[in-house]
C-alpha positions as CSV (number, residue, x, y, z in Angstrom):
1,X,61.9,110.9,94.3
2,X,59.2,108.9,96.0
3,X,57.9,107.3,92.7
4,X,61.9,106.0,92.4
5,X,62.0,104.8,96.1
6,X,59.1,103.0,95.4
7,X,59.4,101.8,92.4
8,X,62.6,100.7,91.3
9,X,64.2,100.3,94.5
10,X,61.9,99.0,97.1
11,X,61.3,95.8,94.8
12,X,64.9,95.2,94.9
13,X,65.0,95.5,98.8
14,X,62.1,93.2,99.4
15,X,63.8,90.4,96.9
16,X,66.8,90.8,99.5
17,X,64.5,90.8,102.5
18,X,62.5,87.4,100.5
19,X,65.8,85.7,100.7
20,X,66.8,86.3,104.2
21,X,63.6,85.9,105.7
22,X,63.6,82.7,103.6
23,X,67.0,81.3,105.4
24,X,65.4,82.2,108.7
25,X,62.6,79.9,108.1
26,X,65.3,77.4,106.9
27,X,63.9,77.0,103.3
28,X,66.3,78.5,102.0
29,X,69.9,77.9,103.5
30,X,73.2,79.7,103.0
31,X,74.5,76.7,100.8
32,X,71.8,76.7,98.4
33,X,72.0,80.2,98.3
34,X,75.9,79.8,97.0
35,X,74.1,77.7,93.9
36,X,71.7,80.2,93.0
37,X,74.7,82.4,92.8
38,X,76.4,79.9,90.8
39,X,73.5,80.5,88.4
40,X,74.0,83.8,88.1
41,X,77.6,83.8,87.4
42,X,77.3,80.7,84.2
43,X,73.8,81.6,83.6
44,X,72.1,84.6,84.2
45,X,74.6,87.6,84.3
46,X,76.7,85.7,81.0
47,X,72.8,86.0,79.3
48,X,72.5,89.5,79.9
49,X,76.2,90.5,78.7
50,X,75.5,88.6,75.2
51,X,72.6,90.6,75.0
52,X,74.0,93.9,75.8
53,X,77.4,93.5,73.9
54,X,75.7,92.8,70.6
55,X,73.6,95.4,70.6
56,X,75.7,98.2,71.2
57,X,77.9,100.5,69.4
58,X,81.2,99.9,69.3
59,X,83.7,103.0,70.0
60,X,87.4,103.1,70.6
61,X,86.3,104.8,74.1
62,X,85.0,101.4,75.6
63,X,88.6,100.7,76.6
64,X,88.3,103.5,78.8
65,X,85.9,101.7,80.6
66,X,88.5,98.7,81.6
67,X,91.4,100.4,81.7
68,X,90.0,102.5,84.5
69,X,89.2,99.7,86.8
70,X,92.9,99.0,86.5
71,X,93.7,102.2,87.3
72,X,91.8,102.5,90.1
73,X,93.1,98.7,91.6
74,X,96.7,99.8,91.1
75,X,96.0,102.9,93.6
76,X,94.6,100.3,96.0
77,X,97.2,98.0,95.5
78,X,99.3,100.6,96.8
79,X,97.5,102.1,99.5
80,X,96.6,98.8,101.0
81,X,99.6,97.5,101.6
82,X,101.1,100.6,102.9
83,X,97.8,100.6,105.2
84,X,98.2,97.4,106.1
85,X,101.5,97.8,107.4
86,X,100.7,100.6,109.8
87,X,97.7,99.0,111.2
88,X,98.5,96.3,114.0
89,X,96.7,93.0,112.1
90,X,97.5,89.4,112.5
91,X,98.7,87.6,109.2
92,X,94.9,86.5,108.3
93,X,93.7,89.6,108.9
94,X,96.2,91.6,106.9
95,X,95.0,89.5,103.9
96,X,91.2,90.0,104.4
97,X,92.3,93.6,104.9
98,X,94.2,93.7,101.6
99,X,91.9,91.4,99.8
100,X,88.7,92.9,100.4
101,X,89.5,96.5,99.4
102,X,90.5,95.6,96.0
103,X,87.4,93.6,95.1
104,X,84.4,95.6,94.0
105,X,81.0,93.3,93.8
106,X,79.5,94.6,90.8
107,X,77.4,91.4,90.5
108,X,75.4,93.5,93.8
109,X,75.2,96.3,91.2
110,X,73.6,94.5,88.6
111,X,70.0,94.8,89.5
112,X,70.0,98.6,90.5
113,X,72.0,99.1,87.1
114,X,69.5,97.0,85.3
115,X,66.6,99.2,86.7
116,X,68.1,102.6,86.4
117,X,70.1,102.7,83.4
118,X,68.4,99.8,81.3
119,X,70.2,96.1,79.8
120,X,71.1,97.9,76.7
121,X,73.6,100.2,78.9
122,X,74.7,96.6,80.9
123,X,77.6,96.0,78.4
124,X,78.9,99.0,79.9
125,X,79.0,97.3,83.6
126,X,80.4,94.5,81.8
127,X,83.7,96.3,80.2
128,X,84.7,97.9,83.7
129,X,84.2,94.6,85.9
130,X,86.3,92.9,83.1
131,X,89.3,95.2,84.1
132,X,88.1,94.4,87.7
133,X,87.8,90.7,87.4
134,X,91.4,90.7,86.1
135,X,92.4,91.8,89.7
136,X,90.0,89.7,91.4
137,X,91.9,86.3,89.3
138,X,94.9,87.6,89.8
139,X,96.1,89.8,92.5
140,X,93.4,89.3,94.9
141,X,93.5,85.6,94.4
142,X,97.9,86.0,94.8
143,X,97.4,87.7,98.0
144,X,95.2,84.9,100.1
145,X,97.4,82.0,98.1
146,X,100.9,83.1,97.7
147,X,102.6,80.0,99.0
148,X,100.8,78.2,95.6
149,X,100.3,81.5,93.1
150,X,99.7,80.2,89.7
151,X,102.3,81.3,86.5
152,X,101.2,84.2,84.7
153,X,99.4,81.6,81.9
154,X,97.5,79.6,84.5
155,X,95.9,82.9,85.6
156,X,95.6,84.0,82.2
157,X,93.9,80.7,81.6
158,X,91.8,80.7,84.1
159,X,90.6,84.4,83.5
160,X,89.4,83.2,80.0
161,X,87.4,80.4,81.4
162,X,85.0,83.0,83.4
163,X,81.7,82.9,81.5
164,X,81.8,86.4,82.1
165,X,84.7,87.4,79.8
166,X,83.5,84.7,77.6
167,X,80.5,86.3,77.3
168,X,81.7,89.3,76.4
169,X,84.1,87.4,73.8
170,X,81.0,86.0,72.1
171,X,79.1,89.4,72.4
172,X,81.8,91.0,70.6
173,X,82.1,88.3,68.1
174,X,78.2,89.0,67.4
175,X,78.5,92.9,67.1
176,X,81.3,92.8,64.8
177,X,80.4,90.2,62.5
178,X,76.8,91.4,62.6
179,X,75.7,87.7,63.2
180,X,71.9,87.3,64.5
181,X,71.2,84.3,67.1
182,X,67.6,82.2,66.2
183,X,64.9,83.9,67.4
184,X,64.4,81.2,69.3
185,X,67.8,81.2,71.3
186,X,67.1,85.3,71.5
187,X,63.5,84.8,73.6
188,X,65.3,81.8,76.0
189,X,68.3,84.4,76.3
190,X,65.6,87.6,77.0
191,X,63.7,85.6,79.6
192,X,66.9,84.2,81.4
193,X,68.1,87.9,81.4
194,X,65.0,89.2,83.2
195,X,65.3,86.9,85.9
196,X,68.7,88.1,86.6
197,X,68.3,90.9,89.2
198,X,65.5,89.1,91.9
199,X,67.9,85.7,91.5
200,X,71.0,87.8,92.7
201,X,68.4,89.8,95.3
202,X,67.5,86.5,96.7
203,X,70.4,85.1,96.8
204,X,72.5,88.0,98.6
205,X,69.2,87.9,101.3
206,X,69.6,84.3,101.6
207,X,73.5,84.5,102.5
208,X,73.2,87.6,104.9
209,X,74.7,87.1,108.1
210,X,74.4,90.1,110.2
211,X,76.7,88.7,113.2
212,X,79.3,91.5,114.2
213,X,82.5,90.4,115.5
214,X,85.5,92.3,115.1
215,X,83.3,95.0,114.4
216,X,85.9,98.3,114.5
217,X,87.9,95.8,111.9
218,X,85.3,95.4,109.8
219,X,84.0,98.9,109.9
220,X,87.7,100.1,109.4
221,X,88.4,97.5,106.1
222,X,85.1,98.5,104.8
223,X,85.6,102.3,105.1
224,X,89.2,102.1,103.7
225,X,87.7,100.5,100.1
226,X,84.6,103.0,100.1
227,X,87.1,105.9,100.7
228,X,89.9,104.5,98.9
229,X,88.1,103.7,95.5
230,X,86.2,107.2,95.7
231,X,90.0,108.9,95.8
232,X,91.1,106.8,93.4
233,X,87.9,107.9,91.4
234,X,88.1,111.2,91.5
235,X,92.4,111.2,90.8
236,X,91.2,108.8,87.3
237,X,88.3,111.0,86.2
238,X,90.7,114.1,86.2
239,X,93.3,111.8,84.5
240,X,91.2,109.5,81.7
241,X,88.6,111.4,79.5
242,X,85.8,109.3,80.7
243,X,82.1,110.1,80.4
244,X,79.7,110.9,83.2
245,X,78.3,107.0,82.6
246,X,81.8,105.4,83.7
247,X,82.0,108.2,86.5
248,X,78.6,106.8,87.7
249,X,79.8,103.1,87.4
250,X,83.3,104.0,88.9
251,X,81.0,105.5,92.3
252,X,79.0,102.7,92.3
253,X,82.1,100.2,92.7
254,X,83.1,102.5,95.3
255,X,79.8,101.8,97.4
256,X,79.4,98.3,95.8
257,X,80.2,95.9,98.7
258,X,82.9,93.5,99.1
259,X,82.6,90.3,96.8
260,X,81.3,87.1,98.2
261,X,84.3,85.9,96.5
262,X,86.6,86.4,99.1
263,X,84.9,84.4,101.5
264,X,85.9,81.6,98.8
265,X,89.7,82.6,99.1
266,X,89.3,82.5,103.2
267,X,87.8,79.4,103.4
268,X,90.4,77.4,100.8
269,X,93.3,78.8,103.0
270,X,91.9,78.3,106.4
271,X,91.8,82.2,107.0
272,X,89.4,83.8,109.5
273,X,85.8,83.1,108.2
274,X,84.4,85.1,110.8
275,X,86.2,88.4,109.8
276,X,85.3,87.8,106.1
277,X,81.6,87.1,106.8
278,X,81.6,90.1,109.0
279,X,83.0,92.4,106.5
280,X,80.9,91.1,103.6
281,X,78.1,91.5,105.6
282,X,78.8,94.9,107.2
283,X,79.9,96.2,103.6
284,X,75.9,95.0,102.1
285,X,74.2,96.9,104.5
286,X,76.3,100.0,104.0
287,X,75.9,99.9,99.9
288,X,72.2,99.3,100.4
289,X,72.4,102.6,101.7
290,X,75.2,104.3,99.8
291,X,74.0,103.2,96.5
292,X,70.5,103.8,96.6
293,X,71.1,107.5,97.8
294,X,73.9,107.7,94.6
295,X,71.3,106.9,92.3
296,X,67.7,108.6,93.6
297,X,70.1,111.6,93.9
298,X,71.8,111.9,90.3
C-alpha cells in the first residue's frame, strides 16, 4: 500500500499542490488556469480517447457503459428536485443545488484512472462520461438557463461539436475500419497523451480556492451527489449486468467532484459565484480523499 501511496498517487497530489502553490506566487492565475483546461478538453483528453478507442475491442457490452451514466442521472434528476424542494434555498441556490449533483467531473478522474488502470482501459472512462456529458449539455445546462433552453437539435448540435464525443466518433471510425494513423501523427498523438494527467493536476491546483462561505450548503449539495450517485450505483449494478470495471468507474463518479463547468453556467446567468466556487472547491478536497482510499483499497 505504501509503494501505491507513493508512487502513483503522491505525484498526482504534488502536480495539484505545483499548481496552487503556483497561483499563490501569482505565476500562475486562475484565468490562465481556465486555458490550460481548455487544452485539455480540445487537446489532451480528445488525444488520449483516439488512442484508447482504436485500440480496443469492441463488444456489444460497451453500451452498458453509457447507458448507465443515464441511469444513474435520471435517479438524480429525480431526487434533486424532490430535495430541492424540501430544503429552504433561494432561487440561485436551488439551481447550484440541482446543477451540481448531476455533474460528475471525470476529467478529475482522468489522471488517477490513467495511473491505475492504464490508457488502453481510458476508452472505457470515455463511453460512461459520454452518457454523462449528454446530461451535462442538456439538462444541467436547461436547469441554470431555462428562460433561453436551446430546441432539442441545438443541443443535439452542440453535443456533437464536443471534441470529446468527436473523439470517440473518430476512434470508432479507426477501430472498425481497422485504419492505421502515420506513425508520425501516432508519436505527436502518444506524447500529447502523456502530458494529459500533470496538465489537468496543474490546472485544478491553479484554480483551487479554498474560501468557505455557505459552508453547511456546500457540505450539504456535496454530500447529497456523493450519497446520491452511490445509491443510484448500487440500485443500477443490481439492475444492468455490468462488470466490476464500470462498477469501479460508476464509484469513482460518485467521489469525482463537481465539474468546473458549472461555474461556467453561474457566471453566464449571474447566479451566486461564491456558492459555486465553494462547492467546487469543498467537493476537490473531499474526492482527493474519497478516491484515493477507493483505489489503494480495491
Amino acid at each position: 500500500m505504501v509503494d501505491i501511496i507513493l508512487e502513483k498517487l503522491l505525484p498526482i497530489f504534488l502536480f495539484f499542490t505545483i499548481g496552487y502553490i503556483l497561483k499563490l506566487l501569482n505565476i500562475l492565475k486562475k484565468e490562465e488556469a481556465s486555458v490550460l483546461l481548455k487544452l485539455v478538453f480540445y487537446l489532451l483528453s480528445p488525444a488520449v480517447i483516439i488512442l484508447s478507442v482504436s485500440g480496443m475491442n469492441l463488444q456489444k457490452e460497451l453500451l452498458l457503459y453509457p447507458l448507465s451514466a443515464l441511469c444513474i442521472h435520471g435517479f438524480m434528476i429525480v431526487l434533486g428536485l424532490v430535495l430541492s424542494k424540501f430544503i429552504k434555498l433561494e432561487e440561485k441556490e436551488r439551481k447550484i443545488f440541482r446543477g451540481a449533483t448531476l455533474i460528475m467531473n471525470m476529467t478529475f478522474i482522468l489522471p488517477f484512472f490513467i495511473v491505475f488502470f492504464g490508457e488502453e482501459n481510458l476508452y472505457l472512462l470515455s463511453l460512461f462520461d459520454a452518457g454523462n456529458l449528454v446530461i451535462v449539455t442538456t439538462v444541467v445546462y436547461s436547469i441554470f438557463v431555462s428562460s433561453k433552453e436551446d430546441t432539442a437539435l441545438e443541443k443535439v448540435k452542440k453535443l456533437l461539436k464536443s471534441p470529446l464525443i468527436i473523439a470517440l466518433i473518430l476512434g470508432f471510425i479507426l477501430n472498425i475500419t481497422g485504419l492505421k494513423l502515420p506513425k508520425g501523427i501516432m508519436i505527436t498523438m502518444q506524447e500529447i497523451a502523456e502530458m494529459t494527467g500533470t496538465v489537468i493536476m496543474i490546472a485544478l491546483g491553479a484554480y483551487f480556492t479554498p474560501k468557505f462561505k455557505k459552508l453547511k450548503l456546500s457540505l450539504i449539495i456535496v454530500a447529497v451527489k456523493v450519497i446520491g450517485i452511490l445509491i443510484a450505483t448500487f440500485i443500477v449494478s443490481k439492475i444492468l449486468p455490468i462488470d466490476e470495471m464500470g462498477r469501479k468507474i460508476m464509484l469513482l463518479g460518485a467521489f469525482s467532484p463537481v465539474g468546473n463547468n458549472i461555474l461556467t453556467f453561474v457566471y453566464v446567468t449571474d447566479g451566486d459565484m461564491d456558492l459555486a466556487i465553494n462547492v467546487v472547491s469543498l467537493s476537490i478536497i473531499l474526492s482527493f480523499i474519497n478516491v484515493s482510499l477507493l483505489l489503494v483499497l480495491s
